[in-house]
DRENDO-1510 file (C-alpha; in Angstrom, 1 decimal, always signed):
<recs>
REC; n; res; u; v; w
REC; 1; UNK; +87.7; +71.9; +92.2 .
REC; 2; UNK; +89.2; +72.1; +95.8 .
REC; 3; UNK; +87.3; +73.3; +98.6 .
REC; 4; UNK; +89.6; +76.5; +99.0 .
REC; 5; UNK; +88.0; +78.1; +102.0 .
REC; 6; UNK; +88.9; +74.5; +104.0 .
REC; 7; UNK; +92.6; +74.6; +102.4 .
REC; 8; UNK; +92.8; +78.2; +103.9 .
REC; 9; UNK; +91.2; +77.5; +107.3 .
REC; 10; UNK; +94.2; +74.7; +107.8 .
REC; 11; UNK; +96.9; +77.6; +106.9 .
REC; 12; UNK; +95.3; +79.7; +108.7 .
REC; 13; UNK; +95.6; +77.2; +112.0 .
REC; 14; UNK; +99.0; +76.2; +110.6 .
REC; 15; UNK; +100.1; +80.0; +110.5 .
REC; 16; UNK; +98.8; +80.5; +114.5 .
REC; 17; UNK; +100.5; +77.3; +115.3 .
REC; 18; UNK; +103.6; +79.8; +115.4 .
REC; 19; UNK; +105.9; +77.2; +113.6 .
REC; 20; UNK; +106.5; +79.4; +110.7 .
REC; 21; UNK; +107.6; +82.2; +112.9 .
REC; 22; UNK; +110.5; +80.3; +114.1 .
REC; 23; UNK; +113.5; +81.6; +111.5 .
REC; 24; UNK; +115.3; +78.0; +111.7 .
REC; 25; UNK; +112.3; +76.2; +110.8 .
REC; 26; UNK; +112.3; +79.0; +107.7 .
REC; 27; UNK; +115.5; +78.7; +106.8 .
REC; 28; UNK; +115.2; +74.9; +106.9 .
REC; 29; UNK; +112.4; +75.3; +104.5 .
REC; 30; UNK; +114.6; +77.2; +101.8 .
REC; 31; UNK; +117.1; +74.6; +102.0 .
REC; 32; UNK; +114.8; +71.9; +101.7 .
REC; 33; UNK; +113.6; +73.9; +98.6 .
REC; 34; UNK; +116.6; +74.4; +97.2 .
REC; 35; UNK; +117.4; +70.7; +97.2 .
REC; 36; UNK; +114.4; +70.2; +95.1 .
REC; 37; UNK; +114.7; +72.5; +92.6 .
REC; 38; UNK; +118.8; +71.4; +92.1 .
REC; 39; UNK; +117.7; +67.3; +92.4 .
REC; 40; UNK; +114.8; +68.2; +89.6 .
REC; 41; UNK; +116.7; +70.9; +87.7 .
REC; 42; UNK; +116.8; +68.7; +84.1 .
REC; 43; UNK; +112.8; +68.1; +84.8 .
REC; 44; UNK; +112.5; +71.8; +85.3 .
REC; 45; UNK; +114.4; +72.0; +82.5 .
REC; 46; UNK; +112.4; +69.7; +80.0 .
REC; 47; UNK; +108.8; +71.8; +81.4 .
REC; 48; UNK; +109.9; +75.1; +80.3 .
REC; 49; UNK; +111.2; +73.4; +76.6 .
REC; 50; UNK; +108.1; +71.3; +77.0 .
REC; 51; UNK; +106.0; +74.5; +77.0 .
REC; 52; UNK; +107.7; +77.1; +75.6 .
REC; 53; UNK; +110.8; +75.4; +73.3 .
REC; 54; UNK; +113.0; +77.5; +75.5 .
REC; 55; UNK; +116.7; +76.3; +75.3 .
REC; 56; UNK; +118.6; +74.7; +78.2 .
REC; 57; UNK; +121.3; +77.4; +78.4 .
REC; 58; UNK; +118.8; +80.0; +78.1 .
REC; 59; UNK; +116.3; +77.9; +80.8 .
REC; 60; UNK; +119.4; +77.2; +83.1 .
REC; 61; UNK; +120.4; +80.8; +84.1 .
REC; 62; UNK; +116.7; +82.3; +84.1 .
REC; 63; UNK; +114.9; +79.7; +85.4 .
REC; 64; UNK; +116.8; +77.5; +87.7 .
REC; 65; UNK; +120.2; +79.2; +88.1 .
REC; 66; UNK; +118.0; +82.7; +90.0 .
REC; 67; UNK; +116.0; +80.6; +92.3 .
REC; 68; UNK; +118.9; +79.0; +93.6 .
REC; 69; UNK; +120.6; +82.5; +93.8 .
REC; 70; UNK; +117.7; +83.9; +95.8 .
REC; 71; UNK; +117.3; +81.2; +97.9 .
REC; 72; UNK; +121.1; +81.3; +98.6 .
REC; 73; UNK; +121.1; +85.0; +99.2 .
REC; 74; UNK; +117.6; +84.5; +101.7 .
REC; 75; UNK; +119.2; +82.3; +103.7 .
REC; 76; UNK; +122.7; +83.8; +104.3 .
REC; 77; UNK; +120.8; +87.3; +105.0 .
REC; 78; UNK; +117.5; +85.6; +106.9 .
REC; 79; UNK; +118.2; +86.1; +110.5 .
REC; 80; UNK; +119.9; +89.1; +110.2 .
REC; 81; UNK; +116.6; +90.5; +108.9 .
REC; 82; UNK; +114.7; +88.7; +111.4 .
REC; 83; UNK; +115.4; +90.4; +114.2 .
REC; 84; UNK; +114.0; +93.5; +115.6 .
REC; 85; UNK; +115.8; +97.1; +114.8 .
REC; 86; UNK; +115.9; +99.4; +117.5 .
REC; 87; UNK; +115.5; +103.0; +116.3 .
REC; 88; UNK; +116.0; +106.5; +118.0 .
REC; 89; UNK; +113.3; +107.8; +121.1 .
REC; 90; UNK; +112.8; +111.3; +120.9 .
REC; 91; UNK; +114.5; +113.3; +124.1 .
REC; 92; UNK; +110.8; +113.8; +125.6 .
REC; 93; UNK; +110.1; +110.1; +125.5 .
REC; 94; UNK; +113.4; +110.1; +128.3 .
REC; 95; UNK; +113.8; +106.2; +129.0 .
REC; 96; UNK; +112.2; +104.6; +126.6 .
REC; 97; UNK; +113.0; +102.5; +123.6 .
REC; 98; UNK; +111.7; +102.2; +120.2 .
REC; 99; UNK; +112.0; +99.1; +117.9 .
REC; 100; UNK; +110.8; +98.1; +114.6 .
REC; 101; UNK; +109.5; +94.3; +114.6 .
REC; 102; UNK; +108.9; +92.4; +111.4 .
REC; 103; UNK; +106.2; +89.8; +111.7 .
REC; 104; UNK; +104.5; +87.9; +108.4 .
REC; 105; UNK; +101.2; +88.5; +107.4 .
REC; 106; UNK; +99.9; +84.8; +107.5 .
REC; 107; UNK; +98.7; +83.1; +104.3 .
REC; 108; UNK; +99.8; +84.7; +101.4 .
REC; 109; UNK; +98.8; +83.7; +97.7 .
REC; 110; UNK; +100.8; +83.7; +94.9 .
REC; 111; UNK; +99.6; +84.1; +91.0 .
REC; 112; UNK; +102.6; +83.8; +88.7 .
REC; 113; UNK; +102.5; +83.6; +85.0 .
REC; 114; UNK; +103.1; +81.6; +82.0 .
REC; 115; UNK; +106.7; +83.4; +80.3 .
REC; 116; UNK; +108.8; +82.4; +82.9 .
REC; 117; UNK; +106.8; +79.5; +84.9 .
REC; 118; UNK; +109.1; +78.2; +86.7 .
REC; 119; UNK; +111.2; +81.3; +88.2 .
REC; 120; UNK; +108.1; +84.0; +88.4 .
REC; 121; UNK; +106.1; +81.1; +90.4 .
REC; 122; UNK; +109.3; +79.8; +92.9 .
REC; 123; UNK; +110.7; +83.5; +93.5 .
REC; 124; UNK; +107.9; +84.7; +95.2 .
REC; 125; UNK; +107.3; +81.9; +97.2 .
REC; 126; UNK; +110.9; +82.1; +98.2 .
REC; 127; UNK; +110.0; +85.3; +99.2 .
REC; 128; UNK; +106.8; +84.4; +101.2 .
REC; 129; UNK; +108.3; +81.4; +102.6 .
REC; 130; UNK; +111.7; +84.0; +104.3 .
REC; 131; UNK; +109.3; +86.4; +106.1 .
REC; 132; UNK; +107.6; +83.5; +107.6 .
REC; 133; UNK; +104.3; +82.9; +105.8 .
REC; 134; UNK; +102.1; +80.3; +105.0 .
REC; 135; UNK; +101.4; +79.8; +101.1 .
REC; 136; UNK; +99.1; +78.7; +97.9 .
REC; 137; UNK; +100.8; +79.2; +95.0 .
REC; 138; UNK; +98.7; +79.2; +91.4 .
REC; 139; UNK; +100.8; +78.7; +88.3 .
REC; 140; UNK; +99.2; +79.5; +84.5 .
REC; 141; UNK; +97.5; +76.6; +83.0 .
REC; 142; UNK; +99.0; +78.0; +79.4 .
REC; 143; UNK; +102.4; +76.4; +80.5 .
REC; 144; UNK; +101.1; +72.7; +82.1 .
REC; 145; UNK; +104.1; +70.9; +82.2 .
REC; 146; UNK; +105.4; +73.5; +84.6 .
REC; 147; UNK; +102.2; +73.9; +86.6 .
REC; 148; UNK; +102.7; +70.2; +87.0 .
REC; 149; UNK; +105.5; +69.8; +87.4 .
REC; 150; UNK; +105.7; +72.8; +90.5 .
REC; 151; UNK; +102.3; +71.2; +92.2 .
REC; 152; UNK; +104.4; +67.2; +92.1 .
REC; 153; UNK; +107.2; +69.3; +93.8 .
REC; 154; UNK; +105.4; +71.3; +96.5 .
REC; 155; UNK; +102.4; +69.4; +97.2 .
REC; 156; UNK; +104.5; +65.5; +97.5 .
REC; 157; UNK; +107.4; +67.6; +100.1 .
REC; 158; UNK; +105.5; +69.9; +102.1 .
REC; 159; UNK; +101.8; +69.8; +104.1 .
REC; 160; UNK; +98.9; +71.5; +102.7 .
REC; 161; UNK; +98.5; +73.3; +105.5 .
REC; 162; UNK; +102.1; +74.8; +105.0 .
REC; 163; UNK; +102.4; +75.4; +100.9 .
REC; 164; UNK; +99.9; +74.5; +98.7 .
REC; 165; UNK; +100.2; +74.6; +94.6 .
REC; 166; UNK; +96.6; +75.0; +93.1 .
REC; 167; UNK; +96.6; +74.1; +89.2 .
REC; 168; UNK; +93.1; +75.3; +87.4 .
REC; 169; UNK; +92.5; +77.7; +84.7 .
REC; 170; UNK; +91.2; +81.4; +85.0 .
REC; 171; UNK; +88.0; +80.4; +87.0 .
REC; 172; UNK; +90.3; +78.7; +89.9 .
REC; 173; UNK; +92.2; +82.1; +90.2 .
REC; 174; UNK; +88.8; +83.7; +90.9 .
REC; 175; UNK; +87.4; +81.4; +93.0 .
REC; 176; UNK; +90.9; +82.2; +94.9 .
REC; 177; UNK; +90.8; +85.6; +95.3 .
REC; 178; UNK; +87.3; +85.4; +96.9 .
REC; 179; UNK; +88.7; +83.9; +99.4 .
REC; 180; UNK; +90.4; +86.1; +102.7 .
REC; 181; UNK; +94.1; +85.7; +102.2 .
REC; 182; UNK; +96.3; +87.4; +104.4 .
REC; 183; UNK; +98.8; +88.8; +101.3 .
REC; 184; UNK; +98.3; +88.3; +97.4 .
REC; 185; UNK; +101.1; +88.3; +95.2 .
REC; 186; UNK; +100.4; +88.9; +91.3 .
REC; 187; UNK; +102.5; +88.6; +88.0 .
REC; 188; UNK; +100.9; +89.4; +85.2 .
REC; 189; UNK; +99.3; +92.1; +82.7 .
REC; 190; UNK; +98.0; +95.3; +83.7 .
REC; 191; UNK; +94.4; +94.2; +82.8 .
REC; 192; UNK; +94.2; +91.1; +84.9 .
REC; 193; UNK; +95.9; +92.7; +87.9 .
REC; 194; UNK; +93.2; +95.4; +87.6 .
REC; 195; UNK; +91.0; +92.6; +88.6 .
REC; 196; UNK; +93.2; +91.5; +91.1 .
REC; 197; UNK; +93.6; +94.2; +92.8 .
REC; 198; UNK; +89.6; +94.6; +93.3 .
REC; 199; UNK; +89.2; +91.3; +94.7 .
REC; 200; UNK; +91.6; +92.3; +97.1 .
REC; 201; UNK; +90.3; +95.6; +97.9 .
REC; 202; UNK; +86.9; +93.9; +99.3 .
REC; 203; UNK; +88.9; +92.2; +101.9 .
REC; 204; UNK; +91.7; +94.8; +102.3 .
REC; 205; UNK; +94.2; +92.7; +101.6 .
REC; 206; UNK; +97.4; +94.3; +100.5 .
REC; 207; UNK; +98.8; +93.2; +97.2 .
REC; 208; UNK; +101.9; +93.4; +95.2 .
REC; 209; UNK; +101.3; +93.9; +91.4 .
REC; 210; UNK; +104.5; +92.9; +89.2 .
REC; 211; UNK; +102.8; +94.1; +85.6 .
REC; 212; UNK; +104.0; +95.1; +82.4 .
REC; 213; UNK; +103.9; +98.0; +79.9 .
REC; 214; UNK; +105.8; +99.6; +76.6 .
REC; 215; UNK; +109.7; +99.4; +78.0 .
REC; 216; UNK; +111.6; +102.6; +75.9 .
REC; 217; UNK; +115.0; +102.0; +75.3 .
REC; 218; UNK; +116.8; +104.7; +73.9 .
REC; 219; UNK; +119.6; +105.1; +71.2 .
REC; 220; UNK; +120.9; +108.4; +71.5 .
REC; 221; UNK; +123.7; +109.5; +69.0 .
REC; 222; UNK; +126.9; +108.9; +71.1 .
REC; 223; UNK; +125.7; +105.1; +71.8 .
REC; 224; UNK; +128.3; +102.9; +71.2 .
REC; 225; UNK; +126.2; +101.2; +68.5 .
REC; 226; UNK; +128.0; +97.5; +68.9 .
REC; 227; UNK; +127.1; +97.2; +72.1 .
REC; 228; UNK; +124.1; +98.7; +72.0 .
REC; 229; UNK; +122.6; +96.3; +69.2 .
REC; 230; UNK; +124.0; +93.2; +71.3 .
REC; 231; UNK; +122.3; +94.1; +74.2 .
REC; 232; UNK; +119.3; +95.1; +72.6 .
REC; 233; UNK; +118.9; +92.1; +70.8 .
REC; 234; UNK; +120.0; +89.8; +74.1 .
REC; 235; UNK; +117.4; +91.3; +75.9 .
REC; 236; UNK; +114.8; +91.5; +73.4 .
REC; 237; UNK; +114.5; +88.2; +71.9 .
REC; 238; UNK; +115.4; +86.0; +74.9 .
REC; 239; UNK; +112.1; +83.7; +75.3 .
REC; 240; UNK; +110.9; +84.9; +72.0 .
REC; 241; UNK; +110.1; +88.4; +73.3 .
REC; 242; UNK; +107.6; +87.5; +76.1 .
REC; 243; UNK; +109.6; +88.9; +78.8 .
REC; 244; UNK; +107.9; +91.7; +81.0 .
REC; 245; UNK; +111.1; +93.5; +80.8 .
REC; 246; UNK; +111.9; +93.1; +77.6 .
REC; 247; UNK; +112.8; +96.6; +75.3 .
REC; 248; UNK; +109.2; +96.8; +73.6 .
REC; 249; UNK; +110.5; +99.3; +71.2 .
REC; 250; UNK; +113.1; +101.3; +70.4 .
REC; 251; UNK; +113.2; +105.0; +70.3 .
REC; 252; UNK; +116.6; +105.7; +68.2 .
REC; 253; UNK; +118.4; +109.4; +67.0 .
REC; 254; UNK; +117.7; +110.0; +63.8 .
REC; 255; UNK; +121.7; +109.9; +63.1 .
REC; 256; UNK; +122.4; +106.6; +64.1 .
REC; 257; UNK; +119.0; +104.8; +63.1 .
REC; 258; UNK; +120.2; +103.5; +60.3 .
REC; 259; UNK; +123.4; +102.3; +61.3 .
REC; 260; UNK; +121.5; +100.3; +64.5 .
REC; 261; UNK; +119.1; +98.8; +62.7 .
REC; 262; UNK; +122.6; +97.5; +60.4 .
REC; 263; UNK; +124.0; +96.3; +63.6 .
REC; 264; UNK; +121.0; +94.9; +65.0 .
REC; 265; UNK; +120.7; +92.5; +61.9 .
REC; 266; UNK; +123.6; +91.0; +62.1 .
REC; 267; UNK; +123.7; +90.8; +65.9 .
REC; 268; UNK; +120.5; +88.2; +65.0 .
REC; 269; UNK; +122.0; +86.6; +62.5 .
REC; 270; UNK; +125.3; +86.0; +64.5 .
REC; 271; UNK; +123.1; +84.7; +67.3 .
REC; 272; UNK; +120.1; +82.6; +65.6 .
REC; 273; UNK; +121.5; +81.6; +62.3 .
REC; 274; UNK; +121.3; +83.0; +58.7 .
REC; 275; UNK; +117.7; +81.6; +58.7 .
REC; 276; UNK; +116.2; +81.8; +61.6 .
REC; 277; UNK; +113.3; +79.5; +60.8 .
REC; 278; UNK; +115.6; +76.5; +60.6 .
REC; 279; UNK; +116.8; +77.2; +64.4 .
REC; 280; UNK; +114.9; +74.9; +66.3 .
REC; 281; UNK; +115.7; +76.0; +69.8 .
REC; 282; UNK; +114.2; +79.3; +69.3 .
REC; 283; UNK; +111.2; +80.1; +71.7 .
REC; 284; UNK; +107.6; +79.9; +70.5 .
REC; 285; UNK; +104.8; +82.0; +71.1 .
REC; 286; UNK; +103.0; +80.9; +74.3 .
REC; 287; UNK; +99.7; +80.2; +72.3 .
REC; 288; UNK; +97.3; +80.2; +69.1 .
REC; 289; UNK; +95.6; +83.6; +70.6 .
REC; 290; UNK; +99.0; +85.1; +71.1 .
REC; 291; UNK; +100.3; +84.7; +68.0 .
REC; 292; UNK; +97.5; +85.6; +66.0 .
REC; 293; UNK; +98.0; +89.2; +67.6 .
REC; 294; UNK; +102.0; +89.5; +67.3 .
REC; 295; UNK; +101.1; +88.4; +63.5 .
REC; 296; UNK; +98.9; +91.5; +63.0 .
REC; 297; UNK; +102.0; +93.8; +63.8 .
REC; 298; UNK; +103.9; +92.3; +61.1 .
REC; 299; UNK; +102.4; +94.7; +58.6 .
REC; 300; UNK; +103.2; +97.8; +60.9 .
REC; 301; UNK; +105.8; +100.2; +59.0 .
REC; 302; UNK; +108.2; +98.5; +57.5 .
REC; 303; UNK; +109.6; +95.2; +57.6 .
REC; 304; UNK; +113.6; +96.2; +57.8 .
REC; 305; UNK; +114.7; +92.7; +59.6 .
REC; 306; UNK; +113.0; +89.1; +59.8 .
REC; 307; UNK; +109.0; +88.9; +59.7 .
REC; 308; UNK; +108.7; +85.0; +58.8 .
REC; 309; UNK; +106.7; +83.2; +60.6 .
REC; 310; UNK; +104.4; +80.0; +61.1 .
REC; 311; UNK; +101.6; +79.4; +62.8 .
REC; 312; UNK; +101.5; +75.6; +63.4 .
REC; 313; UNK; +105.0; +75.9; +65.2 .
REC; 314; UNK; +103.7; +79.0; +66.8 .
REC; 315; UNK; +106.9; +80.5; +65.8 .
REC; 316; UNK; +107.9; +84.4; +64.5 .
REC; 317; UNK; +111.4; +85.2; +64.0 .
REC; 318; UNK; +113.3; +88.2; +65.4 .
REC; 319; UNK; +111.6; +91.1; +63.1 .
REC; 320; UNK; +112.7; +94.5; +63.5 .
REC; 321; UNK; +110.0; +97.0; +62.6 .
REC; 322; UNK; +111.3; +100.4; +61.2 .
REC; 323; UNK; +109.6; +103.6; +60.2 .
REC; 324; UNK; +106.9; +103.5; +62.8 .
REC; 325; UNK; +104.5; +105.8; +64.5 .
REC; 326; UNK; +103.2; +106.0; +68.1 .
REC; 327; UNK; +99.6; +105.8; +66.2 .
REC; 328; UNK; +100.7; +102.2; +64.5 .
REC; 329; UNK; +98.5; +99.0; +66.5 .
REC; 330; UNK; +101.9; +97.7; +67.4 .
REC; 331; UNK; +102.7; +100.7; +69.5 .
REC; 332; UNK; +99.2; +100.3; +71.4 .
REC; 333; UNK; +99.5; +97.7; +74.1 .
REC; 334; UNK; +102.9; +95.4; +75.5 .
REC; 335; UNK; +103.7; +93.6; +72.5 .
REC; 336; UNK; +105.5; +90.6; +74.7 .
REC; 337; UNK; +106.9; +89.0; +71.3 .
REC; 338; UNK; +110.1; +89.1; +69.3 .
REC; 339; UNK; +109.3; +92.1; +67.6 .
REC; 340; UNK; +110.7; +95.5; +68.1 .
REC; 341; UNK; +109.3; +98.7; +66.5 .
REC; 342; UNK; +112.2; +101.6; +66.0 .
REC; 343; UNK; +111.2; +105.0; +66.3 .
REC; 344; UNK; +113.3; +107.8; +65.2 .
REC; 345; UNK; +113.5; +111.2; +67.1 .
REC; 346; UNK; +115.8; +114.5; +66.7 .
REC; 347; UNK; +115.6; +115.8; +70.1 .
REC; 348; UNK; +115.8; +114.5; +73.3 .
REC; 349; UNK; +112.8; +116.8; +74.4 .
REC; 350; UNK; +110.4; +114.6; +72.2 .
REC; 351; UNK; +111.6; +111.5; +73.4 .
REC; 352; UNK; +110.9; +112.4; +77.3 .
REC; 353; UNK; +107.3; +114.3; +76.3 .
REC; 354; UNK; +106.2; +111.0; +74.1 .
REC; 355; UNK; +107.2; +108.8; +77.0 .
REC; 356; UNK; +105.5; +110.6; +79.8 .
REC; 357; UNK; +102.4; +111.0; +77.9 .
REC; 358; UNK; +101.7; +107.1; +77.8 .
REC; 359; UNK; +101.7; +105.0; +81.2 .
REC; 360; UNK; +105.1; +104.3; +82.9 .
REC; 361; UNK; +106.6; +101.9; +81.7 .
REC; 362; UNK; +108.0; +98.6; +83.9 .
REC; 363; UNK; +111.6; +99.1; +82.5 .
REC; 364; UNK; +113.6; +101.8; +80.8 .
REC; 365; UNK; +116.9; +101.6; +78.9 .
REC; 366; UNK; +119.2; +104.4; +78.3 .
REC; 367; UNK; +122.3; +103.7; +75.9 .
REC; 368; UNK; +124.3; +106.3; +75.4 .
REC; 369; UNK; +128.4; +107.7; +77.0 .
REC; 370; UNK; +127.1; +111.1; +78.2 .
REC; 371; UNK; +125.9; +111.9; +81.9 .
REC; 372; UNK; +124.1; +114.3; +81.4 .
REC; 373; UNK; +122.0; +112.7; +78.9 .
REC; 374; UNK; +121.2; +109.9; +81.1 .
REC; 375; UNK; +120.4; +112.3; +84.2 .
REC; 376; UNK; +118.0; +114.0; +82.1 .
REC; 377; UNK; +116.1; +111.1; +80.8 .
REC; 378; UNK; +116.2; +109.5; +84.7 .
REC; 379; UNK; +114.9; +112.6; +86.5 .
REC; 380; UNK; +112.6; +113.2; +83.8 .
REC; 381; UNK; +110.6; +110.1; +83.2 .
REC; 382; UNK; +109.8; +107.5; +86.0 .
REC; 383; UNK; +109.4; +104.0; +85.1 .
REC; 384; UNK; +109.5; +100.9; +87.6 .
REC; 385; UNK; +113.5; +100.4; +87.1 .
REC; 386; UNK; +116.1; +100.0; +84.3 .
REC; 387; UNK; +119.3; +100.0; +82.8 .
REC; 388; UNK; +122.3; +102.5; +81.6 .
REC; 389; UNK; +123.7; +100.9; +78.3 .
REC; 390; UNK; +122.1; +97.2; +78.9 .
REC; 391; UNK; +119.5; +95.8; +78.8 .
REC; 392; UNK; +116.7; +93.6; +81.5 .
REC; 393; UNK; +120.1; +92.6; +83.7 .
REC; 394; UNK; +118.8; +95.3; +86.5 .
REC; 395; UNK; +116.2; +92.3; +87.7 .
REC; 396; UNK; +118.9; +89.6; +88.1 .
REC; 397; UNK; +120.1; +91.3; +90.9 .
REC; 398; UNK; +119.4; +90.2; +94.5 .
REC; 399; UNK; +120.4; +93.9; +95.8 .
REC; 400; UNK; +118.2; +96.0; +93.4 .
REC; 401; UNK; +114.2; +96.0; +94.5 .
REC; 402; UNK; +112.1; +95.0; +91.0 .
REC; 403; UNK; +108.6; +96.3; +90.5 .
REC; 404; UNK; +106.7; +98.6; +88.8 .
REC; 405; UNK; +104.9; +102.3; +88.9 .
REC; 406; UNK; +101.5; +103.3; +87.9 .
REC; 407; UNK; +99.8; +100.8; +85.6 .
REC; 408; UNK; +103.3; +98.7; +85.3 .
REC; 409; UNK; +102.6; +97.6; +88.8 .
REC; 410; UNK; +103.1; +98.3; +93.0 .
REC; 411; UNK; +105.3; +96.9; +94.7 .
REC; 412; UNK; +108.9; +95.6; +94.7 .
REC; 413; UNK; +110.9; +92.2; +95.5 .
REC; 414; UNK; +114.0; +90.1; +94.8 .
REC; 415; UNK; +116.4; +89.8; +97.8 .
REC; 416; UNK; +115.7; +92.2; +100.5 .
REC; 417; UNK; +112.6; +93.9; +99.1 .
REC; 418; UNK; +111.0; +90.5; +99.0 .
REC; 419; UNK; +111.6; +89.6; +103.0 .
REC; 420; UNK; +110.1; +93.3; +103.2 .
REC; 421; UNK; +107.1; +92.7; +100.8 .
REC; 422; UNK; +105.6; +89.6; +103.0 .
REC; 423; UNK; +106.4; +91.0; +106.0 .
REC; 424; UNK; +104.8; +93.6; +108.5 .
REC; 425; UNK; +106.7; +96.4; +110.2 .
REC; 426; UNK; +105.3; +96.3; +113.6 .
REC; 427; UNK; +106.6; +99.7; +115.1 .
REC; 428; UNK; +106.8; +99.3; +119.1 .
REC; 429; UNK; +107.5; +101.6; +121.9 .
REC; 430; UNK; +108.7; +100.4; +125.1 .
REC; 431; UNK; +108.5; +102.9; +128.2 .
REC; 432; UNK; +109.5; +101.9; +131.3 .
REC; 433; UNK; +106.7; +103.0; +134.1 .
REC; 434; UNK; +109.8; +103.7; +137.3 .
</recs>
């Protein structure tokens, strides 16, 4: 194991050198980044289908395609951001001048997971990298081609001292977060960043959280139910399920249940085949552990679409789950699979007191044509962010902040919100003494 108080002593030195403050010398980095990820995009490409069977389309746009897009959108907007903002004086303050400066925290670390391990590891860093930190990134050891792959690229381009990928399984994270980092950036499940966020707390080091949680999406009777069941499907069963922002179940109006779960069959069969355990390019579950639990859900309610599945391939098919209960074990925890449990409700009344009972959730997904309908549900229930009539596409944008609420996270990045999140406001006050 590496001596990790010695690795932060050098970024901490790096970080007062002052290099990193210099917005050039950033911006150089993010294109020097960029180069690396498009030169290595097919070996990125063969990690993630290495360790997760994900398809190159699918692997393309999620993994490589939005860190090129962020980096892109960092370093158009960098210097812009950079520079002080000069705000209003109050009248009594006559004279004086006030400005806000952002400054970086120093050595920030970065946690990612193992669902998207390429794009929820570089993102951040991006991120960390724009406001002008130093940075150890640790990926999961349950994707290793990945983690390899992301320590050859970082570690063989770039100084320790500067960024620094750290492989190691869970005891390498702790022996991390004893350490005094400046900034620690988390992705993962609500449990673990409970821990996370303790370490922290005994240095009072701030902290970002991007968690997880039971994402509603709700079917109300004047959906257009085509769409609806696209979308649904596109956003549930891309990587298998194990997306944090995937729809985790469905809550649909008892009038157009039916008809949904129709539609939603033969949206999967249109998109994986007739028999979706001949489709070889369909995700697998990350692990034995993980698919032993997403197994046990298979005899929740009823089985109204898919449910094969096999356990040396680690693989379960797009199941839709139908006449389920909030009481079933599948509507307990973040299922983070491709199955999706449909609940039916009359009123809209239930649907917001059933949600705002349980934590909030990451993500939230309203399909339905009426306004109203969807200003109830959004003034009514908070949740980290989401989507009217689609599905996940809200975190693919640079201009929308992404995090969570509660126990689905705190925090928020992607474009500006990640300049913002490794950065510290400095609020200054200049008054002139003649």
């Amino acid at each position: 194991m590496e001596n990790y108080h010695e690795l932060l002593k050098k970024q901490h030195a790096f970080f007062k050198g002052g290099q990193t403050k210099d917005v050039q010398f950033r911006i150089n980095t993010l294109n020097k980044l960029k180069d690396l990820v498009q030169t290595h995009a097919q070996d990125v490409l063969d990690a993630v289908k290495a360790d997760l069977n994900k398809p190159e389309v699918e692997a393309k746009r999620a993994e490589v395609g939005l860190v090129i897009g962020e980096i892109d959108y960092m370093v158009e907007n960098l210097a812009a951001w950079a520079e002080p903002k000069e705000v209003e004086t109050p009248a009594m303050l006559e004279g004086a001048k006030s400005f806000i400066l952002p400054e970086p925290y120093g050595a920030a670390l970065v946690i990612a997971p193992w669902n998207y391990p390429f794009q929820l590891a570089m993102n951040p860093l991006v991120g960390a990298i724009a406001a002008g930190n130093t940075a150890v990134l640790k990926p999961s050891e349950l994707t290793p081609r990945t983690s390899s792959l992301l320590a050859t690229l970082i570690n063989d381009n770039f100084p320790e001292e500067y960024l620094r990928v750290v492989e190691g399984e869970v005891e390498t994270s702790t022996a991390l977060l004893n350490e005094k980092f400046d900034y620690v950036f988390f992705t993962g499940s609500t449990g673990v960043g409970k821990i996370v966020a303790q370490a922290a707390a005994k240095h009072l080091t701030p902290v970002t959280l991007e968690l997880g949680g039971k994402s509603p999406t709700i079917v109300h009777k004047d959906a257009n139910l085509d769409e609806t069941a696209a979308r649904i499907a596109r956003g549930k069963f891309a990587n298998a399920g194990q997306t944090c922002v995937a729809p985790d179940y469905v809550l649909a109006h008892r009038s157009v249940k039916d008809e949904l779960i129709k539609k939603l069959q033969e949206v999967i069969t249109a998109t994986y085949g007739e028999d979706v355990t001949k489709n070889l390019d369909f995700p697998h579950v990350v692990s034995d552990r993980h698919f032993d639990r997403l197994h046990g859900f298979l005899d929740n309610g009823d089985l109204a679409v898919g449910g094969q599945s096999d356990r040396d391939r680690l693989f379960i098919e797009p199941t839709v789950l139908d006449n389920i209960s909030f009481e079933d074990a599948v509507m307990q925890d973040e299922i983070f699979g491709p199955i999706l449990p449909v609940i039916v409700y009359d009123e809209l009344s239930e649907v917001i007191d059933e949600v705002t009972k349980r934590p909030k959730p990451l993500a939230l997904y309203i399909f339905s044509e009426d306004e109203d309908v969807q200003n109830e549900i959004l003034h009514n229930i908070s949740f980290g962010g989401g989507s009217i009539n689609d599905t996940i596409t809200h975190m693919t944008t640079h201009y929308l902040p992404f995090g969570g609420v509660g126990e689905s996270g705190m925090g928020a990045y992607h474009g500006k919100a990640s300049f913002d999140t490794f950065s510290h406001f400095k609020s200054i006050l200049n008054r002139p003494t003649k």
